[in-house]
C-alpha positions as CSV (number, residue, x, y, z in Angstrom):
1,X,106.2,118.6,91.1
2,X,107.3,114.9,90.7
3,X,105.1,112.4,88.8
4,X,105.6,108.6,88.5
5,X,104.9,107.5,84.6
6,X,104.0,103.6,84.8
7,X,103.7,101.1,81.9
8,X,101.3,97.9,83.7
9,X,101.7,94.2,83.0
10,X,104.7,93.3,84.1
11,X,104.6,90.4,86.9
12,X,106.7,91.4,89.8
13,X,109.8,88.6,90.4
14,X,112.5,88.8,92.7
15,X,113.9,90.2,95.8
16,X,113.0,93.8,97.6
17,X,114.7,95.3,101.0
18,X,111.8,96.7,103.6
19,X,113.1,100.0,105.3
20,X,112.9,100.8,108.7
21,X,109.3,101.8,109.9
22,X,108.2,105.3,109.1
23,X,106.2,105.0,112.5
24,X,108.6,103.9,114.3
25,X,111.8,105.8,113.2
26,X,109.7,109.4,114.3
27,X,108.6,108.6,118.2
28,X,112.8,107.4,118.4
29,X,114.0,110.3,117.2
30,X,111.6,112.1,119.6
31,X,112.4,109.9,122.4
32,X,116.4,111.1,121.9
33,X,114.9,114.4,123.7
34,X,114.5,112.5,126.9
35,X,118.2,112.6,127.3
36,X,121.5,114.7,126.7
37,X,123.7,111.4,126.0
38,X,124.1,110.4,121.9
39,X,121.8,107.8,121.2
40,X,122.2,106.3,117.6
41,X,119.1,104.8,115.3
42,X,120.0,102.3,112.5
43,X,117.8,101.1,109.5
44,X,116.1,104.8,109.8
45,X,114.5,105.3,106.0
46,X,115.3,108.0,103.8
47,X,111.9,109.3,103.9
48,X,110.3,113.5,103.8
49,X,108.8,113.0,107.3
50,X,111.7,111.8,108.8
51,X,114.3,114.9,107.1
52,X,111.7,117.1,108.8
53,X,111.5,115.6,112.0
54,X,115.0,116.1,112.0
55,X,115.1,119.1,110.9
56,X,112.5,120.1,113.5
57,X,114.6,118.9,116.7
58,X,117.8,120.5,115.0
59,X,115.8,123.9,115.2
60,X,115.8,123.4,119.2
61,X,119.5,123.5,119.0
62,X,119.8,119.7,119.0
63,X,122.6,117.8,116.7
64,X,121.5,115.2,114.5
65,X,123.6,113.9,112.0
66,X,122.4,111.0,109.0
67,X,124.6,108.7,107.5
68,X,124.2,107.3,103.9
69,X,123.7,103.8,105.4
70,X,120.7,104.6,107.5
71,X,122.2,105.7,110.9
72,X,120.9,108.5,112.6
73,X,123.5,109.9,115.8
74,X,121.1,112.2,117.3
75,X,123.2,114.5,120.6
76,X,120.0,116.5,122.7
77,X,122.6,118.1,125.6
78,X,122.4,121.3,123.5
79,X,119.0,121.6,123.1
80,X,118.1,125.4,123.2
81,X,114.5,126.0,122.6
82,X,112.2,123.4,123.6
83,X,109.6,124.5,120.8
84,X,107.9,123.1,117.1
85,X,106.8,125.9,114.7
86,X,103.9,126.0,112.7
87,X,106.6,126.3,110.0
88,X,108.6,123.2,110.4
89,X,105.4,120.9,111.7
90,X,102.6,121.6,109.5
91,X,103.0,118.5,106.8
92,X,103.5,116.2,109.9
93,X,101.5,115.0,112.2
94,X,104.1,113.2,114.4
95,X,105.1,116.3,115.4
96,X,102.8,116.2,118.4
97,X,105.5,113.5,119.6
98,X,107.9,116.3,120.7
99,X,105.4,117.3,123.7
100,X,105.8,114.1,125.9
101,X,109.5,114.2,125.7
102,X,110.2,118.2,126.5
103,X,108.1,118.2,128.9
104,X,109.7,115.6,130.9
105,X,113.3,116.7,130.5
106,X,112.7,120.2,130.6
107,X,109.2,120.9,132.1
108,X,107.8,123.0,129.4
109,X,107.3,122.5,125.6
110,X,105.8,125.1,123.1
111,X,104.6,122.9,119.8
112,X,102.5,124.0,117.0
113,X,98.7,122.0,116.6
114,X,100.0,119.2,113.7
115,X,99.0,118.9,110.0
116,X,99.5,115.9,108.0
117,X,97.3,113.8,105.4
118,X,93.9,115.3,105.2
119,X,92.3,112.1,106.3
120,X,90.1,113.1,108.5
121,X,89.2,114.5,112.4
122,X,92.9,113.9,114.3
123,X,92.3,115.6,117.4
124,X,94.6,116.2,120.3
125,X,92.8,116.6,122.9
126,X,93.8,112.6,124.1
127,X,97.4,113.7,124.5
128,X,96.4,117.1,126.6
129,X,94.2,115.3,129.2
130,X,96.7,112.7,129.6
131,X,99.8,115.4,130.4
132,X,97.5,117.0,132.4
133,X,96.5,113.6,134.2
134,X,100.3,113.9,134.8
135,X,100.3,117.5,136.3
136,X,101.2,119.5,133.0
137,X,99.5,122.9,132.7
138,X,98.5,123.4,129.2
139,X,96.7,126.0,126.9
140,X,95.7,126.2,123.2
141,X,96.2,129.5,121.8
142,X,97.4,131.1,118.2
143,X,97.7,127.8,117.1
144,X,99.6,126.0,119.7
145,X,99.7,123.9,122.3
146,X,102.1,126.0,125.5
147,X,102.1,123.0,128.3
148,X,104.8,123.8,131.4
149,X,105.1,122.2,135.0
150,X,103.2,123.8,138.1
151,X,105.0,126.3,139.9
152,X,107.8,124.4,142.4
153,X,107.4,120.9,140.3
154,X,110.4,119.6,138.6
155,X,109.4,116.5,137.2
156,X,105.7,115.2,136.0
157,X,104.1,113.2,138.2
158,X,102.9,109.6,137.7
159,X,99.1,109.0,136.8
160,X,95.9,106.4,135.6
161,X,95.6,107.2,132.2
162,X,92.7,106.1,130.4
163,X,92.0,107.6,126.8
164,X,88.4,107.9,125.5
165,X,89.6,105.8,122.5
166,X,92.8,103.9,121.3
167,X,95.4,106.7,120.1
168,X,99.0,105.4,118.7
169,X,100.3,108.8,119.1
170,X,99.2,109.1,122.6
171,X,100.1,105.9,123.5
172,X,103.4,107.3,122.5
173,X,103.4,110.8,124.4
174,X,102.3,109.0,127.6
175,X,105.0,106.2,127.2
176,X,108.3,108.5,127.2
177,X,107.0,111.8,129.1
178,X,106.3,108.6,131.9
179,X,109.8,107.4,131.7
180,X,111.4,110.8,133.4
181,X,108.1,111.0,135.4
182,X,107.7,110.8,139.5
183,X,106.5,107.6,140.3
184,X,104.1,104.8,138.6
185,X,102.2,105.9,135.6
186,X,99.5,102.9,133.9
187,X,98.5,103.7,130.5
188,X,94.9,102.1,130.1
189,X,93.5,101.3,126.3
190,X,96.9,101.6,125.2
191,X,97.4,100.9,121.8
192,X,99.7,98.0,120.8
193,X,100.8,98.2,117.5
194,X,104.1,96.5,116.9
195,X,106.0,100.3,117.0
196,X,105.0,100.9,120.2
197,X,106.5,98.2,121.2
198,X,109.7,99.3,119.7
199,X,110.0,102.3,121.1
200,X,109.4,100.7,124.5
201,X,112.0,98.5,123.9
202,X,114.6,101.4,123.1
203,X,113.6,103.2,126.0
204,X,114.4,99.9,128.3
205,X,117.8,100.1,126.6
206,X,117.9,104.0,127.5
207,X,117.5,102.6,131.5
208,X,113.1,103.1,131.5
209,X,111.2,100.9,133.7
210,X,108.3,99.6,131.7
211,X,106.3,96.2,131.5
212,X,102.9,95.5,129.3
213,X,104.3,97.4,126.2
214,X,102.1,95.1,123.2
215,X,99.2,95.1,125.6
216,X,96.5,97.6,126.3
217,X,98.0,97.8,129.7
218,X,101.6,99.3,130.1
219,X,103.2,100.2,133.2
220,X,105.8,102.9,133.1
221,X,108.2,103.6,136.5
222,X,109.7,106.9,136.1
223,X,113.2,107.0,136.6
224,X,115.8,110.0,137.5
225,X,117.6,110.1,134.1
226,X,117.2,108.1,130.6
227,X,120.9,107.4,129.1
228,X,122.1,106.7,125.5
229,X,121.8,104.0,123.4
230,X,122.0,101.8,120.1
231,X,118.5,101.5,119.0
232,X,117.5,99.4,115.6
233,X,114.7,100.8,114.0
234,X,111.8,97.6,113.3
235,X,110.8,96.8,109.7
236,X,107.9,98.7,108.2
237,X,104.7,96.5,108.3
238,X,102.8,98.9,105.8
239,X,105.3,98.8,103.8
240,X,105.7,95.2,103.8
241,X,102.1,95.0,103.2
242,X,102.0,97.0,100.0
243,X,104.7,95.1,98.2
244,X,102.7,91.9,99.4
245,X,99.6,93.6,97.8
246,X,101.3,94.7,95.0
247,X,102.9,91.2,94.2
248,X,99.7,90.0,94.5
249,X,98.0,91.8,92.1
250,X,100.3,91.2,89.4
251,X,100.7,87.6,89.9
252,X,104.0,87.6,90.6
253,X,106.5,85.7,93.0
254,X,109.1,87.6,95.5
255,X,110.7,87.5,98.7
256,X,110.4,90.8,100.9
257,X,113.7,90.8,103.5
258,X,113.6,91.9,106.9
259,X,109.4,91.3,106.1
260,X,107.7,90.7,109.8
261,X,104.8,88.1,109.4
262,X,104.0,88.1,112.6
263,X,103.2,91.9,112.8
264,X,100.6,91.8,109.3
265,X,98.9,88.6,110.5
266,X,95.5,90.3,109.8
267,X,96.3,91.2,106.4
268,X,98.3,87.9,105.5
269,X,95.1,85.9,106.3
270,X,93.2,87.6,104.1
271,X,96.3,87.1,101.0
272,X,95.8,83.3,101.9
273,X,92.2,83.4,101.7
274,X,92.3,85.5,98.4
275,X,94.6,82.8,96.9
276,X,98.3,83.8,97.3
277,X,101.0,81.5,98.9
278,X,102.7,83.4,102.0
279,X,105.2,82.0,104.0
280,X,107.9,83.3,106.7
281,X,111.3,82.5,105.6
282,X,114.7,83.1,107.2
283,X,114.8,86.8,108.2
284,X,111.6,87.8,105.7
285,X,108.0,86.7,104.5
286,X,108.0,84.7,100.4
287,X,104.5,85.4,98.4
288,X,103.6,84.4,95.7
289,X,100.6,84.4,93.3
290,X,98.7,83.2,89.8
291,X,95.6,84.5,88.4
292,X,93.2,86.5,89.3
293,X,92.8,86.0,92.8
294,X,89.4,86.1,95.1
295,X,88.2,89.4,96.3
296,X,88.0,89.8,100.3
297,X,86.3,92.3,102.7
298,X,87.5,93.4,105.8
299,X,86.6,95.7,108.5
300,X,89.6,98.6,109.5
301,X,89.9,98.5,113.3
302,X,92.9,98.7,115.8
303,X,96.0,96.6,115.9
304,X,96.4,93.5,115.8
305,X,92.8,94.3,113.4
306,X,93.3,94.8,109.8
307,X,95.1,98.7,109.5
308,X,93.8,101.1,108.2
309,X,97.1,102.4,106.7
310,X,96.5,99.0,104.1
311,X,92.8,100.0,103.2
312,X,93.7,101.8,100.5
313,X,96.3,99.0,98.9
314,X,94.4,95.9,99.5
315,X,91.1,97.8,97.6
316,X,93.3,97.9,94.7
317,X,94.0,94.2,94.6
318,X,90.0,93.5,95.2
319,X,89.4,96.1,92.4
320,X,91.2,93.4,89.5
321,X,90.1,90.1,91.4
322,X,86.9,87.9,91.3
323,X,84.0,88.3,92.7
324,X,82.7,91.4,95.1
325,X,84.2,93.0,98.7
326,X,82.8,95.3,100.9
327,X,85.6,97.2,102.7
328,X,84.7,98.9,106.1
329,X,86.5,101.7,107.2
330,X,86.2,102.4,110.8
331,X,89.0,104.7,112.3
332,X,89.2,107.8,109.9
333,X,86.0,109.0,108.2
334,X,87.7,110.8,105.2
335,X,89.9,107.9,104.0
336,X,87.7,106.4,100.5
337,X,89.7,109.6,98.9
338,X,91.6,106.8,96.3
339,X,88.3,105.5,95.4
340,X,87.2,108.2,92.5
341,X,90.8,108.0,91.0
342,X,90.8,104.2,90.6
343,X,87.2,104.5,89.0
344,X,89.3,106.3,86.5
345,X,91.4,103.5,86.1
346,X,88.7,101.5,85.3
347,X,87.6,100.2,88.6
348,X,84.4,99.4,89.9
349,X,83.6,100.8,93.7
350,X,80.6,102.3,95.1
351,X,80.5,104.1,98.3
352,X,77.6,104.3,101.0
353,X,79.5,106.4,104.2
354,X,81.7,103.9,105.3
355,X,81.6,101.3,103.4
356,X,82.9,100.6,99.8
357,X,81.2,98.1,97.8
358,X,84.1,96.8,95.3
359,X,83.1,94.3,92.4
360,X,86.1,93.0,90.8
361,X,86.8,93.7,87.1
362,X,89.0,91.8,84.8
363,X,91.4,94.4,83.5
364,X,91.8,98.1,84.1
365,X,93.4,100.6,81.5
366,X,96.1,103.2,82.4
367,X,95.1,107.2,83.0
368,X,96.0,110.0,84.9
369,X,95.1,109.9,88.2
370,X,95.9,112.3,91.3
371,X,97.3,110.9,94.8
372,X,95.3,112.6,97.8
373,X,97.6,111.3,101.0
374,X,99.9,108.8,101.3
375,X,98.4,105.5,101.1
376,X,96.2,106.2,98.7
377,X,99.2,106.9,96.8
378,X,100.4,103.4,97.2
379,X,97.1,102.1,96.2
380,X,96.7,104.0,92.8
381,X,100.9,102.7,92.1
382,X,99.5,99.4,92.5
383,X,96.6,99.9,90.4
384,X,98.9,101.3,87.6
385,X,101.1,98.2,87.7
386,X,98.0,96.1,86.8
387,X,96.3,98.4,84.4
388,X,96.5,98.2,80.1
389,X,99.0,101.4,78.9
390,X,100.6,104.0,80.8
391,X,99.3,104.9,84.3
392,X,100.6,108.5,85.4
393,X,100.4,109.1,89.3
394,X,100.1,112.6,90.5
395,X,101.2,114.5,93.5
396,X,103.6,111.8,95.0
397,X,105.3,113.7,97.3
398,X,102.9,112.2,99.6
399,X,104.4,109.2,98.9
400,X,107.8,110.4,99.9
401,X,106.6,110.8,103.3
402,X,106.3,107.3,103.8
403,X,107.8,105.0,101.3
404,X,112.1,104.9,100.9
405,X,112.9,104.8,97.0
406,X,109.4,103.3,96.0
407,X,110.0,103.2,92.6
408,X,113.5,101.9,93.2
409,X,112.4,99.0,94.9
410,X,109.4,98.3,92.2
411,X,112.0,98.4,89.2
412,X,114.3,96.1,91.3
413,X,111.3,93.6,91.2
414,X,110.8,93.8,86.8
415,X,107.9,96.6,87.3
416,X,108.2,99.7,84.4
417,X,108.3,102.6,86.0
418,X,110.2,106.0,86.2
419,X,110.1,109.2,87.8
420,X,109.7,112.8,86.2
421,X,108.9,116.2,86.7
């Protein structure tokens, strides 16, 4: 099992490439289900969730080829068995994402109940009531979710769908089984984080009718027949957010290309008020920082709120800065899992439910610490490149699941740090 060895200290200086969006790049390769022309993705990142998403929809008989240089060609006219195994699905829970899609273009879809981090209570029962809502008969048994079309239906039918509670995932379903769907379909509550909007936007180019994608209102008119496209996959926020964090905390100077500003607004406004210097520049965002900065709290909460995906990284940051932050987490009740391996570090945290009280501390010394999902990962590589000695980070394939050449990019930007086994 792969281990990254890092030696803290060293300021980070320089220049660093942000992939394509993790949570974006999944839904699009999905979406290629709702049609049996090519559609190509570029700037999709090398990434463990993304080889077994493909992987997944080449199991239905579907070709997907990658290119070194980040382009996907993904051809669904041969797709053979409209199902997701337990098997291929169970480290992912995007995989849900195949449901919307199958069902539209071919009215029934077998796919397995999703794993992913263990971060808590991910429940689908938002994305059953809302195929249902849109005539689906569905049934949870051994494990899976078995949806088909009524008897004599040959397309889903639109609906009002309102969810008990924002759901990106959902949001998703809804958005491209509506696209192939019978008439007008409104997706209340809808959740508008900026991939959403991407994948709306390749689903226009695929010939979708659909207005209000960024807004907790979207309006979907179902069409006869989606065709291919040439679909750009957007830059990773989270991503951009933990090199921000991470340049941050080591008080060091760097400009992140292809870097959205205007999708990490939240989080941005808090680097300001801790001290850094960020400003959009020409196709990317410029940071940069000296000294120990001012510690912040925040509440998680929906997009455009501060993520929850950069909880973990921005406590790292508070943990070496001045003063004290209480960080709130509000959307997944399991996700303070970093916080007993960067007390190891040296870090001073408490925890009361959902709340973390963090008091800053001037320095904190290299151990051995253990990653327990995927941005807590980020949070304890962040922590290392701060702390006295040698950190060693454990379990990172979580961190292959949603960070391209992490390491890569870090020694790119001066930091010491290596891989082994």
């Amino acid at each position: 099992m792969d281990k990254l060895l890092i030696r803290g200290g060293r300021q980070l200086q320089g220049e660093v490439q942000i992939s394509g969006a993790k949570n974006a790049a999944l839904p699009e390769l999905c979406a290629c289900l709702l049609t049996a022309e090519p559609v190509t993705l570029l700037n999709v990142p090398r990434l463990k969730d993304v080889s077994t998403m493909l992987t997944l929809i080449r199991n239905m008989g579907v070709g997907a080829e990658r290119q070194d240089d980040g382009r996907v060609e993904v051809t669904a006219g041969t797709l053979s068995s409209p199902e997701a195994p337990y098997e291929l699905v169970k480290t992912m829970r995007a995989s849900v994402l195949a449901l919307g899609p199958l069902l539209a273009r071919f009215g029934e879809a077998t796919v397995s109940l999703p794993g992913g981090c263990a971060i808590g209570s991910r429940p689908v029962d938002q994305h059953i009531k809302g195929m249902t809502a849109m005539g689906a008969e569905i049934v949870v048994e051994h494990g899976y979710m078995i949806a088909k079309l009524p008897t004599g239906w040959t397309r889903l039918k639109g609906a009002r769908i309102a969810t008990d509670m924002v759901t990106v995932t959902g949001t998703e379903n809804f958005l491209m089984a509506a696209t192939l769907a019978e008439g007008e379909t409104v997706l209340e509550n809808a959740a508008q984080e900026p991939e959403i909007t991407d994948l709306a936007e390749m689903l226009i180019k695929m010939g979708a009718k659909i207005e209000g994608h960024g807004t907790s209102r979207i309006v979907i008119q179902g069409v006869d027949k989606l065709h291919g496209c040439t679909h750009q996959v957007v830059a990773d926020r989270i991503e951009t957010g933990t090199f921000l964090c991470a340049v941050a905390a080591t008080g060091g100077e760097a400009l992140l290309k292809h870097g959205r500003l205007d999708h990490l607004e939240a989080v941005i406004e808090k680097l300001r008020d801790a001290g850094a210097t960020v400003t959009s520049v020409d196709d990317g965002i410029h940071i940069k920082s000296q000294g120990r900065l001012k510690s912040q709290s925040f509440r998680t909460t929906e997009y455009p709120g501060f993520p929850t995906d950069m909880q973990a990284q921005f406590m790292a940051l508070n943990c070496i800065s001045h003063g004290t932050a209480i960080v709130t987490e509000t959307i997944f009740e399991n996700r303070f899992m970093h916080v007993n391996e960067m007390v190891r570090l040296g870090a001073s945290i408490q925890i009361d439910g959902k709340v973390s009280v963090v008091e800053g501390v001037e320095k904190l010394s290299g151990a051995t610490v253990m990653a327990t999902d995927l941005r807590a990962s980020a949070s304890l590589v962040i922590a290392g490149l701060v702390a006295e000695g040698e950190t060693v980070v454990d379990r990172i394939y979580h961190l292959d699941r949603g960070y391209d050449q992490m390491e890569a990019k870090l020694r790119g930007l001066g930091a010491d740090i290596e891989r082994f086994k």
